[in-house]
C-alpha positions in Angstrom: -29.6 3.7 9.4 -28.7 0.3 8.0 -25.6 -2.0 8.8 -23.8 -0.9 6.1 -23.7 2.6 7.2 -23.1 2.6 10.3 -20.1 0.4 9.2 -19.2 2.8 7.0 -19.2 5.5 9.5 -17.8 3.2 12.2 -14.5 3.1 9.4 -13.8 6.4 8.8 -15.1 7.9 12.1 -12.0 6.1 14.2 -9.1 7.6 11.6 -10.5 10.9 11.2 -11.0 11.6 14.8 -7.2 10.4 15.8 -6.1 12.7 12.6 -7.6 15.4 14.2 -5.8 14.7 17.7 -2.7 14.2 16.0 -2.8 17.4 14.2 -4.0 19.8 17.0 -0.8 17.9 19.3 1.5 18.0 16.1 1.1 21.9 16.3 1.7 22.8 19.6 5.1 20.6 18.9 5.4 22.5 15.5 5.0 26.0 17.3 7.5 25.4 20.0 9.8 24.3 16.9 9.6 27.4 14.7 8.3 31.0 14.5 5.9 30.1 11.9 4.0 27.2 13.2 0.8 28.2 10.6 2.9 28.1 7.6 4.7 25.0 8.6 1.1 23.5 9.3 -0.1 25.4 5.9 2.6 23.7 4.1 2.3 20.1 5.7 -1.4 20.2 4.8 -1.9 21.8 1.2 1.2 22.5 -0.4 0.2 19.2 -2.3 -2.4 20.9 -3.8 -0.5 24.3 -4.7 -0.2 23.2 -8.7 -1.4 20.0 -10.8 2.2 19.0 -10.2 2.7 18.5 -6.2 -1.3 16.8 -6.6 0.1 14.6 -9.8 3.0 13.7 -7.0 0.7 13.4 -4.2 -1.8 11.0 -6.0 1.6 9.2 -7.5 2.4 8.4 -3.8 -1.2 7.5 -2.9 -1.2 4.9 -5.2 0.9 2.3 -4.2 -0.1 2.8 -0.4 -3.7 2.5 -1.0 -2.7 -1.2 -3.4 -0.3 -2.1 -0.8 -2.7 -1.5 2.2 -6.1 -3.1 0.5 -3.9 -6.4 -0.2 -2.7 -6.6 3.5 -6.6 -5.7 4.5 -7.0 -9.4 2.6 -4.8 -11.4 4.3 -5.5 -9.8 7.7 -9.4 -10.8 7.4 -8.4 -14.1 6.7 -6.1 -14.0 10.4 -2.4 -14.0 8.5 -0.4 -11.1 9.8 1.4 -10.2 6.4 4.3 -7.7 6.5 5.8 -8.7 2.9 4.2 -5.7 0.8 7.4 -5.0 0.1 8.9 -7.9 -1.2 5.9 -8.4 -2.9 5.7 -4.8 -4.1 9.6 -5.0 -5.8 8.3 -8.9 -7.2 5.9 -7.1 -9.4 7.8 -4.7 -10.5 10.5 -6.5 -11.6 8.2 -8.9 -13.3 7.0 -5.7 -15.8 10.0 -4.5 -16.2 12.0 -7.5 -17.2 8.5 -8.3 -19.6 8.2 -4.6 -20.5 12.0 -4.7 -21.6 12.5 -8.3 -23.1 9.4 -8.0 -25.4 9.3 -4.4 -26.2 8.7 -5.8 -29.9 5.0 -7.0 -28.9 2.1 -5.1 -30.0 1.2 -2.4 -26.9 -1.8 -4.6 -27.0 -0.2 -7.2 -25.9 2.4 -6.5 -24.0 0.3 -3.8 -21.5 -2.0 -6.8 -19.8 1.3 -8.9 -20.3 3.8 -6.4 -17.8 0.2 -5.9 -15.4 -0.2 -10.3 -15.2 3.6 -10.4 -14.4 4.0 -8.2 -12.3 0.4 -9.8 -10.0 1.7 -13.3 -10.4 4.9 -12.4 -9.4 3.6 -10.5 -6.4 1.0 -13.6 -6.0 3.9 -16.0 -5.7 5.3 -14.3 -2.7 2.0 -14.2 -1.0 1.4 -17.8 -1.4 4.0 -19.5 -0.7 3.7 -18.1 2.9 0.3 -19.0 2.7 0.8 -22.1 2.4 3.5 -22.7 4.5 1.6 -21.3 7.3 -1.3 -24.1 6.4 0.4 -26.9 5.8 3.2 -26.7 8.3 2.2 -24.2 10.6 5.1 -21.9 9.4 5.2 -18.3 11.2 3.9 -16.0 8.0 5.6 -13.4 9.7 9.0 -15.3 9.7 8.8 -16.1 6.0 7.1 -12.8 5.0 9.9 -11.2 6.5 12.7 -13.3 5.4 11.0 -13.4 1.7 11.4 -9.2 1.9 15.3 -9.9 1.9 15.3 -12.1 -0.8 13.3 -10.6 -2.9 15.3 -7.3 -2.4 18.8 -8.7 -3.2 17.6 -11.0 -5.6 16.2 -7.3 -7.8 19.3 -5.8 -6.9 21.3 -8.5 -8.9 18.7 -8.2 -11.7 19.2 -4.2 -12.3 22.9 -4.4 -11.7 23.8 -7.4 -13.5 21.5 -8.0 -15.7 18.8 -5.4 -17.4 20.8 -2.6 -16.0 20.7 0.6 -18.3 24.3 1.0 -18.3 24.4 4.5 -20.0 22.0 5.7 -17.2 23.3 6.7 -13.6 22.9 4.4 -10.7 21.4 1.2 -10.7 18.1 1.2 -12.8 17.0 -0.5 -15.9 16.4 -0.2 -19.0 13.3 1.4 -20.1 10.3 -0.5 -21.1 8.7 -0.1 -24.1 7.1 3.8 -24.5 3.7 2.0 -25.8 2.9 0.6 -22.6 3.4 3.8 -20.5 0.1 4.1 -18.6 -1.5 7.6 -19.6 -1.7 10.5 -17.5 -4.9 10.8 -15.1 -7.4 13.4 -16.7 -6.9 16.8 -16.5 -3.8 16.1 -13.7 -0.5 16.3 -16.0 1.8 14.1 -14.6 -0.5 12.1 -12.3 -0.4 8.2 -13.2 -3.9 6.9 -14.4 -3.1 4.0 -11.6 -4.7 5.7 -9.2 -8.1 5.3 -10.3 -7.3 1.9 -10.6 -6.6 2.2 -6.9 -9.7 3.2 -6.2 -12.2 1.0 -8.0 -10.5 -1.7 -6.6 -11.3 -0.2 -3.1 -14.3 -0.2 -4.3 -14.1 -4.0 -4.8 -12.4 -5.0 -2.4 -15.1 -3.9 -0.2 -18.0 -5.3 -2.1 -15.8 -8.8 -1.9 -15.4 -9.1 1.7 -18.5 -7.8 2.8 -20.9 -8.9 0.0 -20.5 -12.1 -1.2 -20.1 -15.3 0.1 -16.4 -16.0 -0.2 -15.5 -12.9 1.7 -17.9 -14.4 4.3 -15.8 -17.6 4.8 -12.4 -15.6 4.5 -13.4 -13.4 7.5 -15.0 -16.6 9.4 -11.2 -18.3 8.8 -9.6 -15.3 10.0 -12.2 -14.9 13.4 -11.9 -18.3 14.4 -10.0 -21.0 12.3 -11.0 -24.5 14.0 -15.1 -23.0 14.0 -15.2 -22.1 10.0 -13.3 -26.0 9.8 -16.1 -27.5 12.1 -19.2 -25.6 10.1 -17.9 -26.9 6.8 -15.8 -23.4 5.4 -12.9 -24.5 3.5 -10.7 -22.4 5.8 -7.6 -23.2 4.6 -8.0 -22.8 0.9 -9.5 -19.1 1.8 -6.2 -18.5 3.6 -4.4 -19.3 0.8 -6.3 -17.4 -1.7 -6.8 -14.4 0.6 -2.4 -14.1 0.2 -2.6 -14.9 -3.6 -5.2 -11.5 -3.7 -3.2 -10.0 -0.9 0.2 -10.6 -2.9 -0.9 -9.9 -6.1 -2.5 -6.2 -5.2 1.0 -5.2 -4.2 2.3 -6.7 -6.7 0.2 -4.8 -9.2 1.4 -1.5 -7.1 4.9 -2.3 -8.7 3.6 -2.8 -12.1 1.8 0.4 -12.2 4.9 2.0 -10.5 6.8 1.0 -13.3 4.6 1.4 -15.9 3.2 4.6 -14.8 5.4 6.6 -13.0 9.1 5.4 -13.5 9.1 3.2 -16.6 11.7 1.4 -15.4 13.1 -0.4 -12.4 15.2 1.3 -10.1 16.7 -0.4 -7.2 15.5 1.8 -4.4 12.1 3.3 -6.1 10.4 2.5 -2.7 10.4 4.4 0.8 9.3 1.4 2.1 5.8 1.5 1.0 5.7 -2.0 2.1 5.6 -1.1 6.0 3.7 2.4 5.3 0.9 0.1 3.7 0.5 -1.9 6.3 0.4 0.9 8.5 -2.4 2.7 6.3 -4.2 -1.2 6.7 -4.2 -1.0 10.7 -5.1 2.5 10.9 -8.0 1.9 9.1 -9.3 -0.6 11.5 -8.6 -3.3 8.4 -11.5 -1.8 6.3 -10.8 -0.8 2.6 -12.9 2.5 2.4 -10.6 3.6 5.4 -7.9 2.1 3.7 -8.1 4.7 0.7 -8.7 7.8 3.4 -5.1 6.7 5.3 -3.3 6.0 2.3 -4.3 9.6 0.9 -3.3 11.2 4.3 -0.1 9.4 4.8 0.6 10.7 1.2 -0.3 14.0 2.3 2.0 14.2 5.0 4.9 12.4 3.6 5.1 14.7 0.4 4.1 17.5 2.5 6.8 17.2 5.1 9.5 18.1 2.3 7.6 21.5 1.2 7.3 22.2 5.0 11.3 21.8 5.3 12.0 24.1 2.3 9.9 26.7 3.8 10.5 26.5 7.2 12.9 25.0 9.6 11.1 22.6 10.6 12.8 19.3 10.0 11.1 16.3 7.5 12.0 14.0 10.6 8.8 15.6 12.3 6.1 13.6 10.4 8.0 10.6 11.3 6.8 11.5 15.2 3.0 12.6 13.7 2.6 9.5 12.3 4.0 7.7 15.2 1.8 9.2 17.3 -1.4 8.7 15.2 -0.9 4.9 15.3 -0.5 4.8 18.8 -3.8 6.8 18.8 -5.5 4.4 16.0 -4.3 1.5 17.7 -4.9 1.8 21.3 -8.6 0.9 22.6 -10.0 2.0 25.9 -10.2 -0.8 28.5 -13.9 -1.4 29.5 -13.3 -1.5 33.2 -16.6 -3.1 34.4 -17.3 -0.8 36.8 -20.8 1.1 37.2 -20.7 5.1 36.8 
């Protein structure tokens, strides 16, 4: 078996066996909840795939984790903890909407890659101006990352309310962008945005990038150890930069193909904050992109999932909250090597 594979294996062997721990303790808590523990656990687990409808939902929700998550996989490998996915998520989809609405008169040819550039340069912006911050002045990214998240969020709101609102709509949302640019539905899956395969070609990529090619090599020497790659002549610091401008952008292309495929317009709080469940689908995934896509679909899974279980049962929504708690304790912890001979 060659490197690769056993990397491969190495990245989905860790989530898939804490999934599986988490589930068989999630049901014992599930059983002392309710009388019907199986179809609580029944509903959890595949209602999503009971009609092309809850799957269309399911791969809607996927979508943005799995963007979200590969971007923060990025900037991770390059050693900058970023936790503004969703600052930079609501950057790029205010950036197609406003484009989407103020020049609806463009050909769709036009204004398609138009609303997708805004909407990653926006989301680009956000991730490098930490990045630099953090390289030129040695600026906490998880300071500005967060404090960028607030800004970005009341700076949106005062854009839908004030001034693309949709004022003959309910609520603070948009106007509509322009029906040509609507991203079609995914094949065969009415309802399901084509932005998911999207999502998973650049998986794809993203793993191909860091692992096959020689800038991904110097990104994840900057991230192991900064002042080495500097000494052996890796341009550290630009890598940094440029791993937050892909890192940025990606999320900021999840709120693009939010708007564009799924909501066609902006609405104020379209996010369950995707920004800190990406990052979470990132670190369960042991920071690897193929891992990254098997997380995202779970945590989409469960989230989706955990609202059929309530209807059905009485098992409260608030219960995944605790699953997934426990599964990143799970994912996260690593057993001690205590030196000792057996």
């Amino acid at each position: 078996m060659n490197e690769a594979a056993r990397s491969f294996l190495r990245a989905i062997g860790a989530p898939l066996g804490a999934i599986a721990l988490t589930m068989a303790l999630g049901f014992l808590l599930v059983a002392s909840i309710t009388d019907e523990p199986v179809q609580a656990y029944r509903d959890l687990l595949f209602a999503n795939f009971d009609s092309l409808g809850n799957f269309a939902l399911f791969l809607n929700r996927a979508t943005p984790l799995t963007l979200i998550a590969l971007g923060v996989i990025f900037s991770f490998r390059a050693g900058v903890f970023n936790v503004g996915g969703e600052g930079q998520l609501y950057a790029g989809a205010i950036a197609a909407t406003v484009v989407g609405v103020f020049f609806a008169d463009l050909p769709a040819v036009i204004l398609l890659p138009l609303a997708v550039a805004a909407g990653i340069a926006a989301g680009a912006f956000l991730g490098w101006i930490p990045g630099v911050l953090k390289v030129r002045l040695a600026v906490d990214e998880v300071v500005t990352t967060l404090m960028l998240n607030t800004i970005v969020l009341l700076f949106t709101s005062y854009l839908v309310n004030q001034v693309i609102r949709d004022t003959s709509a309910y609520g603070a949302v948009s106007r509509m962008v322009a029906k040509s640019i609507w991203l079609p539905p995914m094949p065969g899956v009415p309802g399901a945005t084509s932005g998911f395969l999207v999502a998973v070609v650049l998986a794809l990529v993203t793993w191909v990038v860091l692992f096959r090619t020689e800038w991904g090599a110097q990104l994840r020497a900057a991230g192991i150890n900064l002042r080495f790659a500097n000494a052996v002549g890796v341009p550290a610091n630009r890598r940094i930069i440029s791993a937050m401008l892909v890192a940025g952008g990606l999320a900021g292309l999840a709120g693009a193909l939010y708007v564009l495929g799924i909501g066609h317009r902006f609405e104020q709080n379209f996010s369950p904050a995707y920004g800190l469940v990406g990052l979470t689908c990132a670190l369960l995934a042991r920071i690897h992109p193929i891992g990254a896509l098997a997380t995202a679909l779970f945590y989409a899974m469960m989230l989706n999932g955990a609202a059929y279980m309530q209807i059905s049962t009485d098992v409260p929504r608030s219960l995944v909250n605790l699953l997934t708690g426990l599964l990143v304790l799970l994912m996260t912890a690593r057993l001690r090597k205590s030196g000792l001979r057996g």
